[in-house]
C-alpha positions as CSV (number, residue, x, y, z in Angstrom):
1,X,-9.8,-11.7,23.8
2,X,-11.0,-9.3,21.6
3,X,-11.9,-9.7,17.9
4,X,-8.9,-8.8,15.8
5,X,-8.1,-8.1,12.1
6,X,-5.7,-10.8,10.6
7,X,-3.2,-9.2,8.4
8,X,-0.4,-12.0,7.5
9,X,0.8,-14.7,8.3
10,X,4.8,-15.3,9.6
11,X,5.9,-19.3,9.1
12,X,9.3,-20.4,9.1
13,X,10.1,-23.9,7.7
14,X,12.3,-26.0,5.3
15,X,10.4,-27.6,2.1
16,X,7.5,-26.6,0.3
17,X,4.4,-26.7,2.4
18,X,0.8,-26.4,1.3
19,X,-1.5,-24.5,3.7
20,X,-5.4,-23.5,4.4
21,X,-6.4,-20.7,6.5
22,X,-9.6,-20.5,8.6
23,X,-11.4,-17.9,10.4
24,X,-13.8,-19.3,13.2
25,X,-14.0,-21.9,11.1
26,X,-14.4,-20.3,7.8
27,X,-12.3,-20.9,4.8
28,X,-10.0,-18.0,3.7
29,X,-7.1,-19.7,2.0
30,X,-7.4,-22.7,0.8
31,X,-4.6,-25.0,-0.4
32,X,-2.1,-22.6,-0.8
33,X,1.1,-24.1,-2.1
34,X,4.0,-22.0,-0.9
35,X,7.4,-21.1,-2.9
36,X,9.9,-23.8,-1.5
37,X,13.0,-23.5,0.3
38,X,16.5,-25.1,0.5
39,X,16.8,-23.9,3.9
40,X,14.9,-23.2,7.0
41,X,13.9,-19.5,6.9
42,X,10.9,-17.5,7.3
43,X,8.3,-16.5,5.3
44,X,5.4,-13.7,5.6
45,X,2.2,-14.2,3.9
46,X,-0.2,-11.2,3.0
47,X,-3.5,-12.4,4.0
48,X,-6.8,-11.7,2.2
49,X,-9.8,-9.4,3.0
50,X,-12.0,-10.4,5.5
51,X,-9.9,-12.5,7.7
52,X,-11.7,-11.2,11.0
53,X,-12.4,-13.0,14.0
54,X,-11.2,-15.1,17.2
55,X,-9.9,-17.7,16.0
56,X,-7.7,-18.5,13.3
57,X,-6.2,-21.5,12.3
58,X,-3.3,-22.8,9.9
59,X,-3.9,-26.5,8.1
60,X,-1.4,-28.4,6.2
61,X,-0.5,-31.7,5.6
62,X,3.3,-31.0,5.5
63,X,5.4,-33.6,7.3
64,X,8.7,-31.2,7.3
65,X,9.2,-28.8,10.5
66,X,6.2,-25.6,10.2
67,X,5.9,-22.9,12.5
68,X,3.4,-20.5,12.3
69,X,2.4,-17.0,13.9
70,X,-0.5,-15.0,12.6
71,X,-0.2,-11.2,12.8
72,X,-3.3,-9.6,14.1
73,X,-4.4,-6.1,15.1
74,X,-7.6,-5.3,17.1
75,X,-10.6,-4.9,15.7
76,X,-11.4,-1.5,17.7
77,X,-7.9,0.4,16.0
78,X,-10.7,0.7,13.1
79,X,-13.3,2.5,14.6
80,X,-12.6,5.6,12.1
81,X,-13.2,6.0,8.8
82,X,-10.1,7.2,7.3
83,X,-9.5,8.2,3.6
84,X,-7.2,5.8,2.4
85,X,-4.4,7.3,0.0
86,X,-1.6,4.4,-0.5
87,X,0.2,1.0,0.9
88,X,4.0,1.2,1.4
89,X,4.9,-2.0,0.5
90,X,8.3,-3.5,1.7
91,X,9.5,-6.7,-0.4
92,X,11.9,-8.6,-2.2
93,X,12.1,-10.1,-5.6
94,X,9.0,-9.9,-7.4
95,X,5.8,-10.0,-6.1
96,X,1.9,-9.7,-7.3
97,X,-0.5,-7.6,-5.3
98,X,-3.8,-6.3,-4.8
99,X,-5.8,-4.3,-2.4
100,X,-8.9,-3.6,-0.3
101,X,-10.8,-1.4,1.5
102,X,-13.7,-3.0,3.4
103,X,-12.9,-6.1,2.0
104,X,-13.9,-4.4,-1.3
105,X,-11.1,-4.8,-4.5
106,X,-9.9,-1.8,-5.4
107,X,-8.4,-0.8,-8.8
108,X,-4.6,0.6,-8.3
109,X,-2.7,3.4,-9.2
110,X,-5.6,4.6,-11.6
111,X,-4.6,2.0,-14.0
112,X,-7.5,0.4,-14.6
113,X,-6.1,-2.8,-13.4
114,X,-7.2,-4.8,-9.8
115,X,-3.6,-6.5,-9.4
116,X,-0.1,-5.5,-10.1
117,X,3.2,-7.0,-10.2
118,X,6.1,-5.2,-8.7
119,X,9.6,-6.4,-8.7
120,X,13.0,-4.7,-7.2
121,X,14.2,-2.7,-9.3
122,X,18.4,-1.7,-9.5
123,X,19.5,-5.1,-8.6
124,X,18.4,-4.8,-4.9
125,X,18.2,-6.9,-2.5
126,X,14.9,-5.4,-1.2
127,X,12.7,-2.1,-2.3
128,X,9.9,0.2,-1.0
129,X,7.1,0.9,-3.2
130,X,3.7,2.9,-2.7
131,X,0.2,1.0,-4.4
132,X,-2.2,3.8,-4.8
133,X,-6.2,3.3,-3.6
134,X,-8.4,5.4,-6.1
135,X,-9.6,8.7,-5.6
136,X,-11.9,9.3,-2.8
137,X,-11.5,5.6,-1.4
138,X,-13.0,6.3,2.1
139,X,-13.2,3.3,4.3
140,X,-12.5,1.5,7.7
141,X,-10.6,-1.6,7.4
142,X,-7.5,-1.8,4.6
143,X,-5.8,-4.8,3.4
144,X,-3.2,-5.6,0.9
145,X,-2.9,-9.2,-0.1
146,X,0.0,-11.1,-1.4
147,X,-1.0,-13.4,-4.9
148,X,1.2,-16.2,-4.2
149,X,3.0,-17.7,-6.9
150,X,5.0,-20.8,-5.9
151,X,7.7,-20.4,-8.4
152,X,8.1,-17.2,-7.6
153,X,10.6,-16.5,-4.7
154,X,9.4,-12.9,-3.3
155,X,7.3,-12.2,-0.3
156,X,5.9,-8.7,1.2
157,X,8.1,-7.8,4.7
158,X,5.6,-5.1,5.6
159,X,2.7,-3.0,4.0
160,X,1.5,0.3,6.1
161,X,-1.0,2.2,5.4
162,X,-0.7,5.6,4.6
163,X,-4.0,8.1,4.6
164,X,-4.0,11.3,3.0
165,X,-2.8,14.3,5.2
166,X,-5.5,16.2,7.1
167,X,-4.6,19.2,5.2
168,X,-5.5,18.2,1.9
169,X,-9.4,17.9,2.8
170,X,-9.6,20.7,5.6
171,X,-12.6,22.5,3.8
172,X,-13.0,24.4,0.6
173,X,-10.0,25.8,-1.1
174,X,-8.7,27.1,-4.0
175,X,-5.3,25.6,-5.5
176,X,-3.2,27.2,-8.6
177,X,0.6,25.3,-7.8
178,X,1.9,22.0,-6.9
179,X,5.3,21.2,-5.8
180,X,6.6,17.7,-5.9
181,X,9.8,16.6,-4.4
182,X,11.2,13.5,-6.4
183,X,13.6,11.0,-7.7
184,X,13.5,9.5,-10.2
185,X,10.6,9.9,-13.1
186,X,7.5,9.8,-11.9
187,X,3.9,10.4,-13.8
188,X,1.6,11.9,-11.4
189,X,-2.8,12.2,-11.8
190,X,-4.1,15.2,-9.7
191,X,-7.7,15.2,-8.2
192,X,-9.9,17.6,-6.6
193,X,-13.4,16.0,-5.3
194,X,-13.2,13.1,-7.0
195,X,-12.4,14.6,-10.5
196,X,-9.1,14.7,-12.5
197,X,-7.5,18.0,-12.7
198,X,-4.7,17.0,-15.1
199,X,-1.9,14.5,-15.6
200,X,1.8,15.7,-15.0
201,X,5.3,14.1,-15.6
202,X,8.3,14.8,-13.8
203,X,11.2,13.7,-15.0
204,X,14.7,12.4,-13.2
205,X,17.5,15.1,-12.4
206,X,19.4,15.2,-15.4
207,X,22.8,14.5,-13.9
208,X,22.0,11.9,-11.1
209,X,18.7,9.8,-11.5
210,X,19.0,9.1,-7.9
211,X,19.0,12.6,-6.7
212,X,15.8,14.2,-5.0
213,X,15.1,17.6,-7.0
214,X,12.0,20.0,-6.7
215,X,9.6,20.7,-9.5
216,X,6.7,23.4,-9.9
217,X,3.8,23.0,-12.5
218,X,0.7,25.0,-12.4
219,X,-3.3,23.4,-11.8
220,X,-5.7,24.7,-13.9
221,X,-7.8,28.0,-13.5
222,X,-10.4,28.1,-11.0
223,X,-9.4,24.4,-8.9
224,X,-11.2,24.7,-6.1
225,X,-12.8,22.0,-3.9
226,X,-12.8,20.2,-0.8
227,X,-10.2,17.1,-1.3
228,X,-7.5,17.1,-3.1
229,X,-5.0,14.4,-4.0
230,X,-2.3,12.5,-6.4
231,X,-1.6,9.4,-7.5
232,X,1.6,7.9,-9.2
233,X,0.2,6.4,-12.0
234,X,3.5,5.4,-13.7
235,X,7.7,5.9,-13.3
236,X,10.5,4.1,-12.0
237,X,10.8,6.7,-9.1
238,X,9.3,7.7,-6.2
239,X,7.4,11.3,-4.8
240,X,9.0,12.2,-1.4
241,X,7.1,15.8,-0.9
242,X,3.7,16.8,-2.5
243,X,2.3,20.1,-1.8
244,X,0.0,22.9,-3.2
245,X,0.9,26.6,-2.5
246,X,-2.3,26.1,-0.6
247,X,-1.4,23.1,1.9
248,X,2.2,24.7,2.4
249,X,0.5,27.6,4.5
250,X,-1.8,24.7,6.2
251,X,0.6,22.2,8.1
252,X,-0.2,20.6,11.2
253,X,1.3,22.9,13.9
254,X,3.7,21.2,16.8
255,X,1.8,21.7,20.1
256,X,3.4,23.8,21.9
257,X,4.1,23.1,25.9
258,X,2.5,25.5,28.7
């Protein structure tokens, strides 16, 4: 079997267990107390960086019924460097995260912080949310992890990856417009090579905070350069659509059949 890269962990069980997590033998959790339930049901566990190997293995001491089911990905899926743009983090409740890129931490959403706390907002049962890498965070293997807090109920369902669209690094090019489809407000930091262009706010539609509008704002003079990006640095809402008057002329094309 191939070596693979260890992303979570799936258990289901009744109680509160406390679990370790080996690698090959090596320590990567250790004594983890888990949030308890009243009920059997399942439970997914973000795992940390580095959990790479052949063999991993769950211990606990927990008397109460404990299955477990690591989910794993093959080493080889990460044999190109990628430049990593966000996670899209499905959860419930409220939950504490950080990421990684090449078992690296990485500060989010160009906040100056290396963890942050999410929680559903609206009263929902579950939410979507995007954690942003910082600018120019090439790398090959991402992870998100999960900061257990055993009084705290919430748990990640899913995290992809998302890496920043071919188009905005496709050589030199000069950008004067963005266009961001939205809801909600969102606060928005614009890069080109590595540097911030500017900081821009959007703000909610007027007459229904859920509805997705458009919005135009102008980069400043002369931005040109090879990569450019965005990160949501604050707001309760969420960017469905950004473009430059630039990438808008430069989408992938649909191959066409002969």
């Amino acid at each position: 079997m191939p070596r693979q890269v260890y992303h979570a962990l799936n258990m289901r069980y009744k109680g509160q267990p406390t679990i370790s997590v080996t690698i090959d033998g090596t320590a990567k959790v250790s004594s983890q107390q888990m949030p308890s339930h009243s009920v059997m049901k399942n439970r997914r566990l973000e795992l940390p960086a580095g959990v790479i190997g052949y063999i991993p293995q769950v211990q606990s001491t927990f008397t109460g019924a404990l299955t477990t089911a690591f989910d794993g990905v093959p080493e080889a899926q990460y044999a190109q460097q990628q430049l990593f743009h966000f996670f899209e983090v499905q959860f419930n409740g409220t939950v504490k995260l950080e990421i990684y890129a090449d078992e690296v931490k990485k500060y989010l959403n160009n906040a100056g912080v290396t963890d942050i706390t999410l929680t559903v907002r609206d009263s929902k049962v579950q939410d979507t949310r995007r954690v942003y890498f910082p600018e120019l965070t090439y790398g090959w293997v991402p992870q998100l992890k999960h900061v257990v807090d055993s009084s705290q109920d919430g748990q990640v369902f899913s995290s992809t990856l998302r890496a920043l669209p071919s188009r905005f690094s496709r050589g030199e090019k000069e950008h004067s417009e963005i266009q961001v489809t939205h809801q909600g407000n969102v606060v928005l930091d614009v890069f080109l090579d590595g540097k911030m262009l500017d900081t821009y706010s959007f703000d909610a539609d007027r007459y229904d905070k859920d509805a997705f509008i458009t919005q135009k704002e102008y980069l400043p003079s002369g931005s040109t350069g090879n990569v450019l990006q965005w990160i949501q640095r604050s707001g309760d809402g969420e960017v469905a659509m950004f473009e430059t008057n630039t990438t808008l002329t430069d989408r992938d094309q649909p191959e066409m059949e002969v």
